[in-house]
MIMARLO-926037 format. One record per residue: residue number from 1; z, y, x negated of N, C-alpha, C, O, CB in turn. Coordinates in steps of 0.05 Angstrom, whole numbers. Glycine has a CB too. Example, Ala and Ser with C-alpha at 12.3 -4.5 7.8 and 13.67 -1.06 7.14 Angstrom:
REM MIMARLO-926037
seq | n.c3 | n.c2 | n.c1 | ca.c3 | ca.c2 | ca.c1 | c.c3 | c.c2 | c.c1 | o.c3 | o.c2 | o.c1 | cb.c3 | cb.c2 | cb.c1
1 | 156 | -114 | -264 | 156 | -90 | -246 | 156 | -66 | -264 | 169 | -66 | -285 | 181 | -89 | -226
2 | 142 | -45 | -257 | 143 | -21 | -273 | 157 | 1 | -258 | 161 | 23 | -268 | 114 | -12 | -282
This chain:
REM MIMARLO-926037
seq | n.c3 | n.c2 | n.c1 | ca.c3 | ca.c2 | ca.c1 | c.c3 | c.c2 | c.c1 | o.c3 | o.c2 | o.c1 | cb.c3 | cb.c2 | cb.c1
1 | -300 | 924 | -453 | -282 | 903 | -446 | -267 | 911 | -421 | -245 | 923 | -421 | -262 | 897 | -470
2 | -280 | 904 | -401 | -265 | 914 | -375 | -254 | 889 | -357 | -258 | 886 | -332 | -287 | 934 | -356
3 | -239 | 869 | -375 | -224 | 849 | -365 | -201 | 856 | -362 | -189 | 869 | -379 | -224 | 830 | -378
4 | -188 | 847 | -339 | -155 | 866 | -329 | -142 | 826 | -328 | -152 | 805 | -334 | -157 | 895 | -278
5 | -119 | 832 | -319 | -104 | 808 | -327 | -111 | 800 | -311 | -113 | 776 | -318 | -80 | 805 | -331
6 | -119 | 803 | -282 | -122 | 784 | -260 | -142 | 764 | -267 | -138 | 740 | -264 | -129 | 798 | -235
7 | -172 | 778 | -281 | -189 | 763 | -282 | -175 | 745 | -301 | -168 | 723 | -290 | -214 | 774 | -287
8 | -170 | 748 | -324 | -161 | 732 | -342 | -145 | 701 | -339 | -150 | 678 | -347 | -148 | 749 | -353
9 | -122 | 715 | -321 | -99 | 703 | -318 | -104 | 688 | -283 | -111 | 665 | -280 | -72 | 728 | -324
10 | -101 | 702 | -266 | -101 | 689 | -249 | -129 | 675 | -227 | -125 | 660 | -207 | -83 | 701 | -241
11 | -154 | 684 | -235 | -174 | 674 | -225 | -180 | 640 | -245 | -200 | 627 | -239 | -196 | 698 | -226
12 | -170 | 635 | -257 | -177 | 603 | -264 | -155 | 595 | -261 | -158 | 571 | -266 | -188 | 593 | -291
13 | -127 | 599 | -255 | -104 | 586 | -231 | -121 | 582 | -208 | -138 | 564 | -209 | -76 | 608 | -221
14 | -117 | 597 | -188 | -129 | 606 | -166 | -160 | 577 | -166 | -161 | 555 | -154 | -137 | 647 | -172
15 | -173 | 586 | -178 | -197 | 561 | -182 | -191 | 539 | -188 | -200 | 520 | -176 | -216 | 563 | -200
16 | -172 | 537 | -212 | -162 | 508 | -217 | -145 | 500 | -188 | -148 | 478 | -178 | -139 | 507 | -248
17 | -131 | 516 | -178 | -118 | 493 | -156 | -130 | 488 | -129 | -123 | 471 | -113 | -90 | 499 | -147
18 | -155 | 511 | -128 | -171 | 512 | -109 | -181 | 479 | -108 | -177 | 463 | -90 | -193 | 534 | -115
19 | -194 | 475 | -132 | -207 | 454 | -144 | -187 | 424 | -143 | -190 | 399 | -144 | -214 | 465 | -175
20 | -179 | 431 | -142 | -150 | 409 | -145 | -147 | 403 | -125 | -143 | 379 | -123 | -122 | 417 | -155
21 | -147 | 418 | -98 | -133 | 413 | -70 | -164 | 390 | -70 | -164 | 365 | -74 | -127 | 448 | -39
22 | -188 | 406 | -66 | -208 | 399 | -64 | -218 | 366 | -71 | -230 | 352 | -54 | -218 | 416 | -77
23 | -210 | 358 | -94 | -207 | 336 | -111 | -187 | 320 | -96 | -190 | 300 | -82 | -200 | 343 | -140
24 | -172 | 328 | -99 | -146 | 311 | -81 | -154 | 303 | -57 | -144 | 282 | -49 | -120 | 327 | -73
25 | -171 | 318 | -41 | -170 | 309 | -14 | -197 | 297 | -13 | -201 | 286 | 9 | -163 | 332 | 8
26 | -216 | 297 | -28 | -240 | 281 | -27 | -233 | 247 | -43 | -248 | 228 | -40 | -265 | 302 | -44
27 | -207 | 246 | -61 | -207 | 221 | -67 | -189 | 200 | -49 | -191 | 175 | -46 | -200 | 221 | -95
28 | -166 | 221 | -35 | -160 | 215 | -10 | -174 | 199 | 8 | -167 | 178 | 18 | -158 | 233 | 0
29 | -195 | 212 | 13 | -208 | 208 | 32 | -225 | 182 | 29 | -232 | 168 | 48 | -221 | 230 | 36
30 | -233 | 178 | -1 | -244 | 152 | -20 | -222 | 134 | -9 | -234 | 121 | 9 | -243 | 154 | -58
31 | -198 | 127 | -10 | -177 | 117 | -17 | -173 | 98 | 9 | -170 | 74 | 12 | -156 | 137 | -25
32 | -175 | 128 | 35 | -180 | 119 | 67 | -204 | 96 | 68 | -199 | 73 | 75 | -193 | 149 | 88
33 | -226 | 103 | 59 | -247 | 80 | 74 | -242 | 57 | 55 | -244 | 35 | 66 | -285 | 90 | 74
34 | -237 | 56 | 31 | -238 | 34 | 15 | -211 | 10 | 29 | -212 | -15 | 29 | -232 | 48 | -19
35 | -194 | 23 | 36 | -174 | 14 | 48 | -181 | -2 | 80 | -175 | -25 | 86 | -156 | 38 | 48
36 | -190 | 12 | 93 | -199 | 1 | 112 | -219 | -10 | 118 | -224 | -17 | 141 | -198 | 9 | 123
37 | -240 | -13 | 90 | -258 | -33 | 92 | -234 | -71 | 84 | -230 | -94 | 95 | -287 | -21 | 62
38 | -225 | -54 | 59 | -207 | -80 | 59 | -193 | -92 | 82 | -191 | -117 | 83 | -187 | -76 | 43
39 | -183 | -79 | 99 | -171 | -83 | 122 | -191 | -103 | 140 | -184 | -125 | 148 | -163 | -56 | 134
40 | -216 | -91 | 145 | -237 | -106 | 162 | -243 | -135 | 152 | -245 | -155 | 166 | -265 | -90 | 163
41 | -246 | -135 | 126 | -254 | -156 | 100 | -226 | -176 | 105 | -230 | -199 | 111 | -255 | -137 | 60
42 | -203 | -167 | 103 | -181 | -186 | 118 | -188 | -203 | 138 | -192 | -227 | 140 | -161 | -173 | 131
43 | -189 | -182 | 154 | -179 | -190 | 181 | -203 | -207 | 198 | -200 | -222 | 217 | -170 | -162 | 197
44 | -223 | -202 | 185 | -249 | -225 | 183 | -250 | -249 | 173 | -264 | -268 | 180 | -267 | -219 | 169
45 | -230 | -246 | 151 | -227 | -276 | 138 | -197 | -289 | 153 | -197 | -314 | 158 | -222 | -271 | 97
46 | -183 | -279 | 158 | -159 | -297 | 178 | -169 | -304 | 203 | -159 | -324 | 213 | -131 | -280 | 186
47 | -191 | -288 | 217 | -209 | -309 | 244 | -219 | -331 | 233 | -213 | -353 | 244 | -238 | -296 | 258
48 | -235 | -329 | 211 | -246 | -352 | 193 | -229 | -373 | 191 | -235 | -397 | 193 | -251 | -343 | 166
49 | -206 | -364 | 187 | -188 | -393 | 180 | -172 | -398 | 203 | -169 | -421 | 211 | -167 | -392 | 153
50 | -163 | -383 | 212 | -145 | -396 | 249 | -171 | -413 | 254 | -164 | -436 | 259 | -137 | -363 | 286
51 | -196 | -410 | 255 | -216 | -433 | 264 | -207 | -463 | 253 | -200 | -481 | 267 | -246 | -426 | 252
52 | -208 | -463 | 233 | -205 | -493 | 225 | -174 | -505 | 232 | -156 | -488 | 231 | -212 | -496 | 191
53 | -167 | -529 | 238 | -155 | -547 | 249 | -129 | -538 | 228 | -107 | -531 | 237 | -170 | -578 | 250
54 | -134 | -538 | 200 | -115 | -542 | 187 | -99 | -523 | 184 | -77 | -526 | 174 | -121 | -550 | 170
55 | -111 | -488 | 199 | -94 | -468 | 203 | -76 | -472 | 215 | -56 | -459 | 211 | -102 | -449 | 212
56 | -75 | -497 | 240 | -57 | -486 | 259 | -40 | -513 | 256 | -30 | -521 | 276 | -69 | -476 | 291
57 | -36 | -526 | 234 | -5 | -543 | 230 | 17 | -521 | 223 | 13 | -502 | 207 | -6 | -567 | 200
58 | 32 | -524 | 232 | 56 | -510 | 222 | 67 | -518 | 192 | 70 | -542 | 191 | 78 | -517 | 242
59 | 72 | -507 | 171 | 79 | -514 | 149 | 111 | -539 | 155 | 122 | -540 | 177 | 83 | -484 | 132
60 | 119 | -554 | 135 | 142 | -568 | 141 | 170 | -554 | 120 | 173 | -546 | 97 | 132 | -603 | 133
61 | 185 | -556 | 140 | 218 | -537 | 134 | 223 | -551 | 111 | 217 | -575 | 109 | 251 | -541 | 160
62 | 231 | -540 | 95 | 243 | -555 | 68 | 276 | -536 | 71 | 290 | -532 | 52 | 219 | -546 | 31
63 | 285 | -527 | 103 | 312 | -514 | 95 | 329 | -538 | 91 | 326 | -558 | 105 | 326 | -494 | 117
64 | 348 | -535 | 70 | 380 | -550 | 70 | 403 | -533 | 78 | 403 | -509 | 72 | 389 | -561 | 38
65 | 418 | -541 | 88 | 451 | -522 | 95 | 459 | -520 | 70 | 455 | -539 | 55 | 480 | -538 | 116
66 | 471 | -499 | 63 | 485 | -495 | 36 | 514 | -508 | 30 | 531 | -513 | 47 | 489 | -466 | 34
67 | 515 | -513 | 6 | 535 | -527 | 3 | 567 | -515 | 1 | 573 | -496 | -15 | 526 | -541 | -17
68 | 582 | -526 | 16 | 601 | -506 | 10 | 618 | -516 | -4 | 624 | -540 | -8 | 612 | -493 | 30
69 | 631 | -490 | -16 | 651 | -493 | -45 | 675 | -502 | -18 | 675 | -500 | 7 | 660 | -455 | -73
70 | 698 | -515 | -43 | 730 | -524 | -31 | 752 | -496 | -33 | 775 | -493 | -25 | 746 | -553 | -55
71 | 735 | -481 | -45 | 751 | -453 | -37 | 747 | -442 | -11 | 766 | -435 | 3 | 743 | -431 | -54
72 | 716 | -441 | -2 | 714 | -433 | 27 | 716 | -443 | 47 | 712 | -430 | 67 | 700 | -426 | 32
73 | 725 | -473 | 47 | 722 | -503 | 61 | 750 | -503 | 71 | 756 | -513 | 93 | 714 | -532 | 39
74 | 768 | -491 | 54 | 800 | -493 | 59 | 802 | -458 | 73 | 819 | -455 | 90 | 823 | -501 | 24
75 | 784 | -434 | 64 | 798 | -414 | 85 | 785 | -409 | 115 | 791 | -395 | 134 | 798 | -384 | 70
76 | 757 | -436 | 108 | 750 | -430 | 145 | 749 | -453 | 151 | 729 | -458 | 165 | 722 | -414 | 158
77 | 765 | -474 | 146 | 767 | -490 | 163 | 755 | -516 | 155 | 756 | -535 | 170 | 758 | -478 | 183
């Protein structure tokens, strides 16, 4: 039995986080292209639609002025 603590104890730390950085930065890296395929997949479909006529109405304002209370009506005026 010529296992000393290192092997024991700290070579499957050491591997486990080896492994871990490893993992991390390869799903990272998944995360990158999936993302910027989505991005292309966007930004392909908003040329698509600025084309048609009906992209480029401006939506219609539905703002109203707010109504004001007789408390704030009498301290500004």
């Amino acid at each position: 039995m010529g296992s000393s603590a290192f092997e024991i104890i700290l070579v499957p730390v050491l591997w486990g986080t080896f492994c871990g950085i490893v993992a991390g930065m390869a799903i990272l890296a998944v995360m990158n292209a999936v993302e910027a395929l989505v991005d292309r997949l966007g930004r392909r479909a908003r040329s698509i639609e600025a084309v048609r006529p009906a992209a480029r109405v401006a939506p219609r304002r539905t703002y109203r002025p707010a109504v004001r209370s007789g408390l704030s009506r009498g301290a500004y005026g």
